[in-house]
C-alpha positions in Angstrom: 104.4 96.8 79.1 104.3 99.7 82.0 103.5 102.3 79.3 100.4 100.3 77.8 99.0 99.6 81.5 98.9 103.1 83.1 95.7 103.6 80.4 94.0 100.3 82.4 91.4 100.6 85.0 91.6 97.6 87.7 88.0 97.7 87.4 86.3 95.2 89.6 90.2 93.4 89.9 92.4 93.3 92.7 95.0 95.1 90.3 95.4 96.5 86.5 97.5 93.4 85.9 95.3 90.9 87.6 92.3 92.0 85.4 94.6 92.3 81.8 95.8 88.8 82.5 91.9 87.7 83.4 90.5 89.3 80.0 93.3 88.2 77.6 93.0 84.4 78.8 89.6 84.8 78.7 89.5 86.0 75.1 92.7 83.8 73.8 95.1 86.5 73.3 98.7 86.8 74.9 98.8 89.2 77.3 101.1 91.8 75.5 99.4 91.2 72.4 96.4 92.2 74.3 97.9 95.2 75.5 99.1 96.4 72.2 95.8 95.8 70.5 94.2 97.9 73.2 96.3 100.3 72.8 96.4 100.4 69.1 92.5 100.4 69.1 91.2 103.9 67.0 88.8 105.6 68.2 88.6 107.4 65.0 85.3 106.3 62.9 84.5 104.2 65.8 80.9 104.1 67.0 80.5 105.6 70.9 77.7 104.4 72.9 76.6 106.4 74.7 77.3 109.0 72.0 78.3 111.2 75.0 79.1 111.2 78.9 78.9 107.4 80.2 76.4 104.8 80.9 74.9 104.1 84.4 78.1 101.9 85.0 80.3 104.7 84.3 81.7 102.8 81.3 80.9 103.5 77.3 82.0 101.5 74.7 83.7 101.9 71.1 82.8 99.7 68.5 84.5 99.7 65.0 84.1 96.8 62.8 84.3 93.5 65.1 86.4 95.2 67.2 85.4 96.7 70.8 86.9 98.9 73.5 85.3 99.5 76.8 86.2 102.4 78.8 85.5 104.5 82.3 86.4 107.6 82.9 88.8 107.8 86.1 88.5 110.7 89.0 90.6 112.7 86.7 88.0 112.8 83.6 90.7 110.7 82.0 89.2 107.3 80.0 90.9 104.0 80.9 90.5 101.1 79.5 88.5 98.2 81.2 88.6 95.7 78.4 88.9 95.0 74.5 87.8 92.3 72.6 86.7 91.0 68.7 83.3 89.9 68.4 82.8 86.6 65.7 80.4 88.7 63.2 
C-alpha cells in the first residue's frame, strides 16, 4: 500500500491518505483496489489533455476508454496522481 501512495498528491487534503480514502468512497471502490487501479492505469494509447505541459490548475488528465487519471506534476517535474475514476459511457 506504501509503494502505490508515494505516486499520490495530497492535493487539496490534509494528507495522501486522507484524500485516497475521500476519492475511493466517493466513487465506490475499496481503497486498495483503488490504489491498484491507479496504479495499473496505462498511459499508453491514452488521450492527454493538455496534449502537453499542464492546465491552469497544474493538473492534466488521461483518458482511455471510460477510464480517467488525473495528474500534477510535483516541485520535482515528477506526475502524481490526484485522482482516478470510470466514467458510465
Amino acid at each position: 500500500m506504501q509503494r502505490y501512495m508515494t505516486s499520490w498528491d495530497a492535493s487539496t487534503y490534509t494528507s495522501v491518505a486522507a484524500s485516497i480514502v475521500d476519492h475511493a468512497l466517493r466513487k465506490g471502490f475499496d481503497p486498495l483496489r483503488y490504489l491498484r487501479k491507479a496504479h495499473n492505469f496505462n498511459k499508453k494509447g491514452a488521450t492527454r489533455v493538455p496534449k502537453t505541459g499542464y492546465r491552469s490548475d497544474g493538473s492534466a488528465v488521461y483518458r482511455k476508454g471510460n477510464e480517467y487519471l488525473i495528474v500534477r506534476s510535483d516541485a520535482f517535474g515528477s506526475e502524481r496522481i490526484v485522482t482516478y475514476g470510470i466514467t458510465d459511457e
